[in-house]
N, C-alpha and C positions, 0 to 999 in steps of 0.2 A: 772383172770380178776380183774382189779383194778380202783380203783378211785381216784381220786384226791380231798381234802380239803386244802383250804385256808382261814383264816378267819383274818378280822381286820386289811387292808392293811395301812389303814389310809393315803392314799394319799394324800399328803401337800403340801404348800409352804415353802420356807425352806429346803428339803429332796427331793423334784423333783427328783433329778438326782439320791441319794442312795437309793432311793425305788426302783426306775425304772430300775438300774442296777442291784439289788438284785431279782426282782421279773424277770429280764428275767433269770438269770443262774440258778434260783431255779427252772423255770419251764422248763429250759432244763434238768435240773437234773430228774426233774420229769417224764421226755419224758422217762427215764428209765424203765421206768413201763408200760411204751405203756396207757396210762389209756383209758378207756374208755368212762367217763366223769370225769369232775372234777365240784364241789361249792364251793361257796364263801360264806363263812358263816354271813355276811353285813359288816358295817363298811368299806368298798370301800375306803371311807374318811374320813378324819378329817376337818370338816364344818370348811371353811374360812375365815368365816364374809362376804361372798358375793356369792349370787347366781351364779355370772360369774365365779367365783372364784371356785366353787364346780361344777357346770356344765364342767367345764373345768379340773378337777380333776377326774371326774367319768369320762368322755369321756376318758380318759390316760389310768384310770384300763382297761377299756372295749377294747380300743386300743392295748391293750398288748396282753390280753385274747382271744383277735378274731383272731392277729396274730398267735399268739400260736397253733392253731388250733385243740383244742379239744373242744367238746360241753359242755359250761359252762352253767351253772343257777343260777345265784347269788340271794341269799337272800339278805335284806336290814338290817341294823339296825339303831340304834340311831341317830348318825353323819349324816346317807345318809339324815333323812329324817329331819333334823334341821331348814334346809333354802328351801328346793325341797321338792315338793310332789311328790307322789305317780307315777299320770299320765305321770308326767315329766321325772322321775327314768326310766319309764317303756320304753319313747320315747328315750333316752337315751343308754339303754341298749337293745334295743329290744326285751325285754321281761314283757308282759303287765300283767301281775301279777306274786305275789312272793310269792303263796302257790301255791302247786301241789305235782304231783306225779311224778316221772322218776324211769323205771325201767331198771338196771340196769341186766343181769342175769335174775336169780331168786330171785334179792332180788327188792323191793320195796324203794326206798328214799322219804320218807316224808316228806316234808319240811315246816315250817313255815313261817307265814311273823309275827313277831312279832315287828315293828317296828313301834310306839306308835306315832303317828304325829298329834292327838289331845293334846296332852301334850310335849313342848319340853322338852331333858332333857332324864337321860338314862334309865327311865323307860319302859320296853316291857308288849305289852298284843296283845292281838288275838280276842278278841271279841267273844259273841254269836252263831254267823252265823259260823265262821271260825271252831269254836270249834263244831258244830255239822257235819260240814262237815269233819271234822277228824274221827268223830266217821265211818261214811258212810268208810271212808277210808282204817283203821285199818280193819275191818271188809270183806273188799276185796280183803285181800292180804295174805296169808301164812308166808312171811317172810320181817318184815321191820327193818326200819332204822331210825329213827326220828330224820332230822335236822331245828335246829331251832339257831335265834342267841343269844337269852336270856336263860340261861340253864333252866330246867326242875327237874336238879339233885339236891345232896345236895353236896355244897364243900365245903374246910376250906377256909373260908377267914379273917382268925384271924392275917396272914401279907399280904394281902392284898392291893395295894394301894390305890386304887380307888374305893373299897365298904369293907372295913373293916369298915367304921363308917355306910354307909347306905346299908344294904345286902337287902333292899326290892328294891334297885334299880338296884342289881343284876341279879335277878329271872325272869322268867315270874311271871306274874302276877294273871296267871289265871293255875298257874303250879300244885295245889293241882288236878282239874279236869281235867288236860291233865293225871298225871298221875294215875288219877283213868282209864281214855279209856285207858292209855296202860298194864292196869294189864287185862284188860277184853279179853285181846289180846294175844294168846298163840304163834302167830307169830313174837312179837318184839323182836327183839335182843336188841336193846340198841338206846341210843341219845347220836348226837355228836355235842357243843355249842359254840357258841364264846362270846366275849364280857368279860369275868372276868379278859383275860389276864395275864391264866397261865395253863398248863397244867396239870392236873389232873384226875384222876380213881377213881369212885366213886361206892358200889354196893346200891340203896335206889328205897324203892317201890318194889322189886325183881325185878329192871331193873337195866342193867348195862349204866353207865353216863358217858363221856368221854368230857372234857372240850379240848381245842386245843387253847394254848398261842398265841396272837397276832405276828402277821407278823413284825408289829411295833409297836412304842409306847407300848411295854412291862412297862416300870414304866416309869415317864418325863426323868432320865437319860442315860436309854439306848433306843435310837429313832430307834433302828431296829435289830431285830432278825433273820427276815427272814425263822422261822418256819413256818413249811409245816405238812400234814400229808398224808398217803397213806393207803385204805385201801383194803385189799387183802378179795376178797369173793371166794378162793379155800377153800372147806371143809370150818372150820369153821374163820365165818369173825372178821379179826383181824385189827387194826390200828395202822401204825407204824407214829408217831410224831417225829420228826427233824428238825436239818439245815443243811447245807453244813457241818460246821463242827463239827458237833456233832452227835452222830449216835442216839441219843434223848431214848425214849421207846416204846413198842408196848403192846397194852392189848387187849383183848379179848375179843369177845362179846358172 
């Protein structure tokens, strides 16, 4: 049984047409897998300077994604939520909030909304309430998976483009006590994140971290990668990162 990860498609103007031709053969590619869900780790878009402009950008991913026809959940991040709130993302994507639970198997997928829309700008945080209802969460399940799109983990970001000078706008914000609930939790496998736009294997907290490089907008000069990741829950759950043409890496949780 398998699942699907996408994160960071950054759906633009300018790129229309090489997003939208990359993210269908990727997810035919994907159809390889038969999966049985797939998420979308946020960042859907790269905010346009105009509401119409991003309502009409997230309606494309979502257009794709419905086509597609596997049962997606998209988390939100920074970009989605720039110019669009919340209520609107959720009218948009048909799906009225962006934490929950989806089980997948026997494994639990945990998911965050860590997407900061009291502050623009790419800072992630989850608040109070969200943060105790994880605990409730962890506590319910034997074997999880925690996705969120601000990582949790620790990574190098020493070349880094985009948070090598600010690494607290990397992180969650509130990542010291998420990952105290998940050490209290003998059923986490691991967190899988987007947003740093690069992929990386991290082991910190004794939990294993697993970053998944943007779809696009990998650095301003390469506007599209088209990495994907797949992750296989036979025996033990592994995640294989790719593109079309690169056969990418797989780690372990």
């Amino acid at each position: 049984m398998d699942v699907a990860i996408l994160s960071d498609i950054h759906m633009r103007d300018g790129y229309l047409e090489e997003i939208t031709a990359e993210l269908q053969a990727v997810l035919a590619e994907i159809d390889r897998h038969d999966p049985a869900h797939a998420f979308v780790l946020g960042d859907l878009i790269e905010d346009g300077g105009s509401k119409a402009a991003d309502r009409e950008n997230v309606r494309r991913v979502h257009t794709l994604l419905s086509d597609w026809g596997v049962p997606t959940t998209y988390l939100l991040g920074n970009h989605d939520v720039e110019l669009l709130d919340k209520g609107e993302l959720g009218d948009l994507l048909g799906q009225q909030q962006f934490y929950g639970v989806v089980e997948v198997g026997e494994m639990a997928f945990v998911y965050l909304d860590t997407a900061y829309d009291a502050l623009r700008g790419a800072m992630g945080r989850i608040g109070v309430d969200q943060l105790q209802w994880l605990d409730t969460q962890l506590d319910a399940f034997s074997d999880v998976i925690l996705l969120a799109h601000h990582p949790v983990g620790n990574f190098d970001l020493t070349e880094n483009t985009w948070f090598v000078d600010y690494p607290e706008r990397a992180y969650l914000w509130e990542r010291k006590e998420v990952l105290e609930a998940l050490s209290h939790c003998d059923g986490v496998h691991g967190t899988i994140s987007g947003h740093i736009h690069q992929t990386e294997h991290t082991d910190f907290w004794g939990v294993s971290h697993v970053s998944v490089n943007a779809f696009s907008k990998e650095v301003p000069d390469t506007p599209l990668t088209g990495t994907y990741g797949v992750i296989s829950l036979d025996n033990t759950p592994e995640i294989a990162i790719q593109t079309r043409s690169d056969d990418g890496v797989s780690y372990s949780f």
